[in-house]
MIKEMI-314479 format. One line per 5 residues: their letters; for each residue x, y, z of N, C-alpha, C, O. Coordinates in steps of 0.02 Angstrom, whole numbers, plus 50000, padded with zeros to 5 digits. Layout:
% residues N
a = X/Y/Z/X/Y/Z/X/Y/Z/X/Y/Z; ...
END
This chain:
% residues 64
xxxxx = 55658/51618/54502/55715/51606/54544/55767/51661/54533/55774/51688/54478; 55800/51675/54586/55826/51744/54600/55920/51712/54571/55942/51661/54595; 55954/51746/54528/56023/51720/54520/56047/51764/54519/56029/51805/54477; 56109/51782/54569/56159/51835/54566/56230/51797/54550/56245/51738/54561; 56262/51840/54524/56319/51828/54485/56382/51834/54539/56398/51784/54507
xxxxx = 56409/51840/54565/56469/51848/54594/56532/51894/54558/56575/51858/54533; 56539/51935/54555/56579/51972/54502/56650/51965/54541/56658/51965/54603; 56683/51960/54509/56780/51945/54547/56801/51987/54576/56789/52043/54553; 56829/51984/54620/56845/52034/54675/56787/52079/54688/56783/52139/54672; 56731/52033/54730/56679/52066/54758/56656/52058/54809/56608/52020/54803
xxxxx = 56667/52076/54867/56634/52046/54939/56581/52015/54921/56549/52013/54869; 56572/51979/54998/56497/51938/54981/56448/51997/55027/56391/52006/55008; 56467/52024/55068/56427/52092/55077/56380/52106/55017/56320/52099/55008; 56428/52127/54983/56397/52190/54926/56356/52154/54869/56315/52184/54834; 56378/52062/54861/56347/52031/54822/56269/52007/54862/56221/52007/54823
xxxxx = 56258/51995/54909/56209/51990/54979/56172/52074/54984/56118/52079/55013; 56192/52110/54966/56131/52180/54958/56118/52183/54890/56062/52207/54877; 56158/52162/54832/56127/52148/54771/56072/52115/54786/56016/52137/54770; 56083/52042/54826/56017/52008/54798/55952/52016/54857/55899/51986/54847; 55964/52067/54931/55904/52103/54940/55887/52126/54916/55826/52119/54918
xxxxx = 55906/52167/54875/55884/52206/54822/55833/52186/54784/55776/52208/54788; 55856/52138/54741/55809/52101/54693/55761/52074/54716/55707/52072/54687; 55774/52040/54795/55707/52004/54822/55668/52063/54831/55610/52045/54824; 55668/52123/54843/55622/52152/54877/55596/52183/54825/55544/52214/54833; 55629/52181/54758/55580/52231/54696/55548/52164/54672/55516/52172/54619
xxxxx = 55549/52111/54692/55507/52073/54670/55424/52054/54706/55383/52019/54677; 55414/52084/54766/55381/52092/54794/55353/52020/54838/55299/52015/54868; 55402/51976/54833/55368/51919/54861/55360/51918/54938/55310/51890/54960; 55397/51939/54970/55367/51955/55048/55317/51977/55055/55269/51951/55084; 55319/52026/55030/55213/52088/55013/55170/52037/55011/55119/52025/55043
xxxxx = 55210/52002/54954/55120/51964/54933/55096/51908/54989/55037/51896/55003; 55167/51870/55024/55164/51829/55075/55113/51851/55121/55061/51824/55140; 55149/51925/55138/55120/51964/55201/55019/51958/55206/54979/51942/55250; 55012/51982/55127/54940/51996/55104/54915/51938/55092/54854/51941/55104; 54932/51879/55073/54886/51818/55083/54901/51795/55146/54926/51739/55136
xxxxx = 54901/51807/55214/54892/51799/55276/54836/51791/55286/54821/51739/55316; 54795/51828/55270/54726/51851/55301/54686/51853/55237/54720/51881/55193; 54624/51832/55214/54588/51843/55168/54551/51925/55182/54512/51931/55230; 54565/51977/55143/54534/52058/55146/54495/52067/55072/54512/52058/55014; 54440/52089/55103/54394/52083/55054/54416/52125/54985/54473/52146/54986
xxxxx = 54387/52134/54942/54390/52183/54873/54383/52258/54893/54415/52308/54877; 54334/52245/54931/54322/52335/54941/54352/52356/55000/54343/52412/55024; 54389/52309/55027/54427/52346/55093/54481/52364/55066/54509/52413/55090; 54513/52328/55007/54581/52347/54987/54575/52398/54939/54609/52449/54938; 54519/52380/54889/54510/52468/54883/54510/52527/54902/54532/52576/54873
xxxxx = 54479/52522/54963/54466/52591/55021/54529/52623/55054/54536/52681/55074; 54581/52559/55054/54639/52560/55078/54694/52605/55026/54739/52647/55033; 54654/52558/54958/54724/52604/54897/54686/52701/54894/54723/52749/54906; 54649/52704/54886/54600/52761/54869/54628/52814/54942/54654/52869/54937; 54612/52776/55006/54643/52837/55050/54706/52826/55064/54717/52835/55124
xxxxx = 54758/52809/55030/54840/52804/55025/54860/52860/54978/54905/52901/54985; 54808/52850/54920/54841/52896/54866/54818/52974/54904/54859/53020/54911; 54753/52977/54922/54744/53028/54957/54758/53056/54986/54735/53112/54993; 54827/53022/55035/54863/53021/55089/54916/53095/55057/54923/53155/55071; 54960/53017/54979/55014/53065/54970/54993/53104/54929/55042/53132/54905
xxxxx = 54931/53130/54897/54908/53190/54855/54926/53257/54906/54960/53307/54897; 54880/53229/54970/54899/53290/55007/54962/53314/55048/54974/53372/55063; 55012/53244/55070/55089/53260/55064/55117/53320/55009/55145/53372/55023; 55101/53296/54954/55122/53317/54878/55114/53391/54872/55161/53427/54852; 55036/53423/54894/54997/53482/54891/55031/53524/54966/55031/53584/54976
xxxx = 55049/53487/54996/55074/53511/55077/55158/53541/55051/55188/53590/55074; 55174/53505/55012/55269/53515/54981/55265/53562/54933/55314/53599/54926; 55212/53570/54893/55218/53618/54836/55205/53687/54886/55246/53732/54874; 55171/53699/54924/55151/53767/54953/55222/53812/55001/55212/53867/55026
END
């Protein structure tokens, strides 16, 4: 469970992007998103493997 503090003299703006914040490094939407649909083992593999591949060659494209 997510608890943000309210610090004194603090909008609720700025206390309300604190705690997007936190929800979203916690990843619980992601995971929501990804148990939608049952995806097999090796599809999500194939998926991480040509991502990294993706930004290797971003990476190799910026260094030149």
């Amino acid at each position: 469970m997510l608890v943000i503090q309210v610090k004194e003299n603090e909008t609720i703006d700025k206390a309300l992007k604190r705690f997007k914040k936190k929800f979203e490094k916690t990843g619980v939407l992601k995971q929501l998103r990804s148990r939608t649909f049952f995806e097999k083992k090796s599809i999500s593999r194939r998926r991480t493997v040509l991502r990294a591949a993706y930004r290797q060659t971003l990476q190799q494209a910026e260094n030149n």
